[in-house]
C-alpha positions as CSV (number, residue, x, y, z in Angstrom):
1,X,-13.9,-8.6,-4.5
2,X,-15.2,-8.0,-8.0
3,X,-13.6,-10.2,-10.7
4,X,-13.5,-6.7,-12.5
5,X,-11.1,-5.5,-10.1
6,X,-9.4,-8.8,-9.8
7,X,-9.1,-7.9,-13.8
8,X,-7.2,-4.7,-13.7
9,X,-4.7,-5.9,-10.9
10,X,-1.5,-6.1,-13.0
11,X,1.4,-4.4,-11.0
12,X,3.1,-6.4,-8.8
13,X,4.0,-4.8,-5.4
14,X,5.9,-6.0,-2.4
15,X,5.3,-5.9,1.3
16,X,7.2,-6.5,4.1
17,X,6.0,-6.2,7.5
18,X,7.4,-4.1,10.1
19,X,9.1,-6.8,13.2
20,X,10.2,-4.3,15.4
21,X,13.1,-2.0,16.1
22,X,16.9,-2.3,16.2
23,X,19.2,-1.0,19.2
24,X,20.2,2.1,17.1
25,X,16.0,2.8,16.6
26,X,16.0,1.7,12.9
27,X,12.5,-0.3,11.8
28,X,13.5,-3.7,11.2
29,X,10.8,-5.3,8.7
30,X,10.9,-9.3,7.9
31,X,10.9,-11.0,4.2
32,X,9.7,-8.6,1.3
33,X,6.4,-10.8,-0.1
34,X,5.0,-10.0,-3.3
35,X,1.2,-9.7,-4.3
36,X,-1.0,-8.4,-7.4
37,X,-2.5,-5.2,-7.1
38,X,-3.7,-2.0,-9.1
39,X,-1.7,1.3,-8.4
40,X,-3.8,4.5,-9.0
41,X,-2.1,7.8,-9.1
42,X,-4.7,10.0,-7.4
43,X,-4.7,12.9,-5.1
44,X,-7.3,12.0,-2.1
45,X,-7.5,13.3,1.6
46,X,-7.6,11.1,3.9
47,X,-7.1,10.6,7.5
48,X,-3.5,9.4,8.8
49,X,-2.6,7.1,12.2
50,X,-2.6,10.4,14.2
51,X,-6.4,11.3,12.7
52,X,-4.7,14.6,10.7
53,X,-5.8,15.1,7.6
54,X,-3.0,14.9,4.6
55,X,-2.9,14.2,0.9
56,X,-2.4,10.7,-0.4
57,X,-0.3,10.8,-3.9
58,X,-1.5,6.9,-4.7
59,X,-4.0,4.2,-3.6
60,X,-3.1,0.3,-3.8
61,X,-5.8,-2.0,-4.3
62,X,-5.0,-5.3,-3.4
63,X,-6.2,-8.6,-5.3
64,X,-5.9,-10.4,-2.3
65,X,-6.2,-9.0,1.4
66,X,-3.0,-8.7,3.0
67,X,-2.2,-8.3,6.4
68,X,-0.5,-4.9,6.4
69,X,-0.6,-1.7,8.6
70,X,0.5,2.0,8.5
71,X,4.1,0.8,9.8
72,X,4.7,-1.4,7.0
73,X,6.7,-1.2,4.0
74,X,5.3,-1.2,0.2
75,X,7.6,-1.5,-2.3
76,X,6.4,-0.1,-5.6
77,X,8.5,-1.2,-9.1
78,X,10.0,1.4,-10.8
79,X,7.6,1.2,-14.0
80,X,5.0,2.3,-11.0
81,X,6.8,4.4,-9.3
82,X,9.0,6.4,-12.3
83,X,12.0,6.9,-10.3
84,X,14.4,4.2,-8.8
85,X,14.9,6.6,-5.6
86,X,13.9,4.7,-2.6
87,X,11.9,7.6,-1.7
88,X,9.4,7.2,-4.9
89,X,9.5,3.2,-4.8
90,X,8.8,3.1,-1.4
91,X,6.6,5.8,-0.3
92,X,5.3,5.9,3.7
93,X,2.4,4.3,3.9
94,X,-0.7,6.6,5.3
95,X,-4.1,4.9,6.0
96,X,-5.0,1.3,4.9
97,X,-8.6,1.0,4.6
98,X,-11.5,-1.5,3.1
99,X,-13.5,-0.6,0.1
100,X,-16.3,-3.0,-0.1
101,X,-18.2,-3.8,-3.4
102,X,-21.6,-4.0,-4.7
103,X,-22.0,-7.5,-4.4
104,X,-20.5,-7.5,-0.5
105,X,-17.2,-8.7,-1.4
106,X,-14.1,-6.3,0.1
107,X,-11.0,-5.1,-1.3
108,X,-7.8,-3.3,0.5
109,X,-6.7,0.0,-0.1
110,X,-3.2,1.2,1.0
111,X,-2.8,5.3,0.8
112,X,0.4,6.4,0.0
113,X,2.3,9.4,0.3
């Protein structure tokens, strides 16, 4: 990745992956771990896990390249996310993808709802 967009990776967002589901069919996810990343409020269409087409509010970039997947949970901070609903800090997560750089490097984005 870019040391540019190492740069502007100042929010602090957590991730906790999905382990599987409890008897009453509730996700069940493991320890919340935290990374840097940049949070950019910006409508974008993009392709979900079912391949329809729906709007993404915010993109995640990542500073460093977490293992994470569509049934994973993000947890925003409040500043990020202007609301301390669980809703707003910890929107569905819609496509994760790779955005590679000029110099070959890559960089993950999560799309949000």
């Amino acid at each position: 990745m870019l040391w540019e967009l190492r740069a502007l990776c100042r929010q602090r967002v957590q991730v906790a992956l999905r382990t599987g589901v409890d008897g009453f069919g509730r996700e069940t996810y493991g320890n919340d771990v935290e990374y840097t990343a940049r949070v950019v409020g910006k409508n974008h269409l993009v392709r979900d896990s079912r391949g329809e087409q729906v709007v993404s509010t915010r993109m995640v970039y990542f500073a460093l390249t977490p293992e994470i997947g569509v049934h994973d949970r993000l947890t925003l901070s409040t500043g990020d996310a202007r609301s301390t609903e669980d809703g707003a800090r910890r929107p569905a997560i819609i496509s994760v993808g790779v955005s590679p750089d000029d110099l070959g490097g890559e960089a993950l984005v999560a799309y949000l709802a």
